[in-house]
C-alpha distance (Angstrom), angle and dihedral (degrees) to the residues before:
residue distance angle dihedral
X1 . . .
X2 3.69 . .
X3 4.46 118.4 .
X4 3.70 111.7 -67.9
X5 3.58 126.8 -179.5
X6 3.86 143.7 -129.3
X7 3.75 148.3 -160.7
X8 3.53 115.8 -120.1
X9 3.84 104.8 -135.4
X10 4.01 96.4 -174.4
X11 4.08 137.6 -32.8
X12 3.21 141.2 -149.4
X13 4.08 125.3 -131.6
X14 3.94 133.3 -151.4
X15 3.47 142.0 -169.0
X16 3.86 126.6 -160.4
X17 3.73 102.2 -176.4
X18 3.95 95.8 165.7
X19 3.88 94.3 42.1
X20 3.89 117.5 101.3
X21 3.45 106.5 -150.0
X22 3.70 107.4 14.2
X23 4.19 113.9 50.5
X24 3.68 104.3 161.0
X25 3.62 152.8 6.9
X26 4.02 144.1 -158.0
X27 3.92 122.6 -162.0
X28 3.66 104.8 -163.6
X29 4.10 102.5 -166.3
X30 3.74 102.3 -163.7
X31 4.08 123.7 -179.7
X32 3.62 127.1 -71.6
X33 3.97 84.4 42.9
X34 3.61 86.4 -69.6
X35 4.11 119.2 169.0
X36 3.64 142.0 -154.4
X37 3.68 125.8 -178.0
X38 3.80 111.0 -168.2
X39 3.97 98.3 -169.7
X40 3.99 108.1 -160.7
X41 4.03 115.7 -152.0
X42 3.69 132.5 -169.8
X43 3.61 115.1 -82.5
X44 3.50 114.0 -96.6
X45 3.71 96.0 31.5
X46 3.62 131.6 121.0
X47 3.65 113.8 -102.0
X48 3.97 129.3 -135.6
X49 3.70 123.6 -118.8
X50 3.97 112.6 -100.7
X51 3.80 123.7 -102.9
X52 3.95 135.0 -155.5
X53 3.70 116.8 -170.4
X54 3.99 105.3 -165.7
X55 3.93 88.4 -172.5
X56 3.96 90.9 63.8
X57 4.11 93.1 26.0
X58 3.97 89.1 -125.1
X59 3.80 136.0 131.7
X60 3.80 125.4 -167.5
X61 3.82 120.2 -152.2
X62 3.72 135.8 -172.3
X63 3.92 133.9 -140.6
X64 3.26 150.4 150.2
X65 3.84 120.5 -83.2
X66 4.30 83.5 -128.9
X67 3.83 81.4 74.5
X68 3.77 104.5 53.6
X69 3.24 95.9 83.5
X70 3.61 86.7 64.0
X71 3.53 103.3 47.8
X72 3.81 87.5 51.7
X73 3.39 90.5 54.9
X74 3.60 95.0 56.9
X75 3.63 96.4 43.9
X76 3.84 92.1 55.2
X77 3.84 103.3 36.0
X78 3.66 108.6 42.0
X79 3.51 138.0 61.3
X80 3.64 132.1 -122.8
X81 3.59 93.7 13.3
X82 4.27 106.8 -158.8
X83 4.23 124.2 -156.4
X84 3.64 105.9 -165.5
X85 3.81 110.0 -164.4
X86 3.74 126.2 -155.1
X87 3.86 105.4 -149.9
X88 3.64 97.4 -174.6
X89 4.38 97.4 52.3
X90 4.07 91.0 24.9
X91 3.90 88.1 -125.7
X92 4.12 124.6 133.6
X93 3.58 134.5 -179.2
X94 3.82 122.6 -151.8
X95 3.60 111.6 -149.3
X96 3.84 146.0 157.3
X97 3.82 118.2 -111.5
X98 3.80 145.4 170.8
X99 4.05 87.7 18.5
X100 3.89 117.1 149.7
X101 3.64 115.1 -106.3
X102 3.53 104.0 -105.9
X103 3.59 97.2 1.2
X104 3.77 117.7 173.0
X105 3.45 88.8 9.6
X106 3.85 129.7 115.2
């Protein structure tokens, strides 16, 4: 199946301050009962490959907890917020799309 996109209708954020390796997550829900896991690990450490599970419609990601802040960000401050996931290489990109220049803004 070739990349496909979708809207991100809320998420969900964690922080694991006492946890080694994992410090933080993001569950994007998206439409169509669509998930994305965005997995956040201690800088430094090794990542895990991706996975997308068609049967359950959910991808997990891994980053570095330097880029939740970031993510958050995005998730709070802009509107739609898009997850396109790439079946085939298990990769996704969370991005903001179809947004009004300068929208909200004076």
């Amino acid at each position: 199946m070739a990349a496909f996109a979708k809207r991100v209708n809320h998420y969900a954020a964690f922080r694991y301050p006492n946890r080694p390796s994992t410090q933080a997550r993001i569950n994007c829900y998206a439409v169509d009962g669509y998930r994305l896991y965005l997995i956040f690990k201690a800088v430094g450490t090794d990542l895990p490959v991706n996975s997308y599970n068609p049967d359950i419609k959910t991808g997990v990601t891994y980053e570095s907890v330097s880029h939740y802040p970031a993510y958050l960000d995005l998730l709070r401050n802009e509107k739609p917020v898009w997850v396109t996931f790439n079946e085939q290489e298990a990769s996704f990109v969370v991005y903001a799309a179809a947004e009004q220049v300068g929208e909200g803004e004076i």
